[in-house]
C-alpha positions in Angstrom: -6.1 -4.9 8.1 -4.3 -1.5 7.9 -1.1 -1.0 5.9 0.6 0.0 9.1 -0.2 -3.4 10.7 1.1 -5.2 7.4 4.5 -3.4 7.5 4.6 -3.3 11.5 6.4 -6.8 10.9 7.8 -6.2 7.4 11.2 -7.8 7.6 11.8 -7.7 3.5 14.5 -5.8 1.8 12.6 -2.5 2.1 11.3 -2.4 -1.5 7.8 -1.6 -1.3 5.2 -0.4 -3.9 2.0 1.2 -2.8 -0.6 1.0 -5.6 -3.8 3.1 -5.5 -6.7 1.6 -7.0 -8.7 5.4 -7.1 -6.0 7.1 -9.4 -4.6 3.9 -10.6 -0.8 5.3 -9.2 2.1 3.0 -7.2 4.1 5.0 -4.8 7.4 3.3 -4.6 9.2 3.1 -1.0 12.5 2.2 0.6 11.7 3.1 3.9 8.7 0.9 6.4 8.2 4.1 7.7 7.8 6.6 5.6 5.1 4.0 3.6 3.4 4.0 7.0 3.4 7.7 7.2 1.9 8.4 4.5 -0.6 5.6 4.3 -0.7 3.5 7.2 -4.6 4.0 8.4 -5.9 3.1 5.1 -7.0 -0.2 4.4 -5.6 -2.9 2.6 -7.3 -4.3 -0.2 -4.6 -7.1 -1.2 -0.9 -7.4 -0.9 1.3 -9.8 -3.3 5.0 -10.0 -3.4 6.5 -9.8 -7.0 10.1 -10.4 -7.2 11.8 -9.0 -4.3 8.9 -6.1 -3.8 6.0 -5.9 -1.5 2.8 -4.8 -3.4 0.4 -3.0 -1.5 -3.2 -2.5 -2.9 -5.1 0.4 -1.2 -8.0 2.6 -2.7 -8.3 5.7 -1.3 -11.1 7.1 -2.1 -14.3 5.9 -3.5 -16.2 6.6 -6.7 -19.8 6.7 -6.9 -21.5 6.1 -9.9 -24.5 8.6 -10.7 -27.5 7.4 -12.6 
């Protein structure tokens, strides 16, 4: 599932937190759409609600490891 299909529905209090698991950073958001602009085709990995915030988990990019 994409984020923007998650949030497409999202009928919460508009506290969402968008955590990257490639640079281990959360991108905090008030706004459905501005968190589907700026990350709505990627993929979600999990999604958990802590509190009164929606936790997204996304990776963005993927590291290889080199032997």
């Amino acid at each position: 599932m994409q984020v923007k299909d998650l949030l497409k529905n999202f009928n919460g209090t508009n506290h969402i937190k968008i955590f990257d698991k490639s640079n281990f950073k959360t991108y905090r958001y008030n706004s459905v759409e501005n968190a589907i602009n700026d990350y709505g085709y990627f993929t979600v990995k999990s999604w958990t609600i802590e509190g009164t915030v929606l936790v997204i988990t996304i990776q963005t990019q993927w590291n290889m490891i080199q032997q």
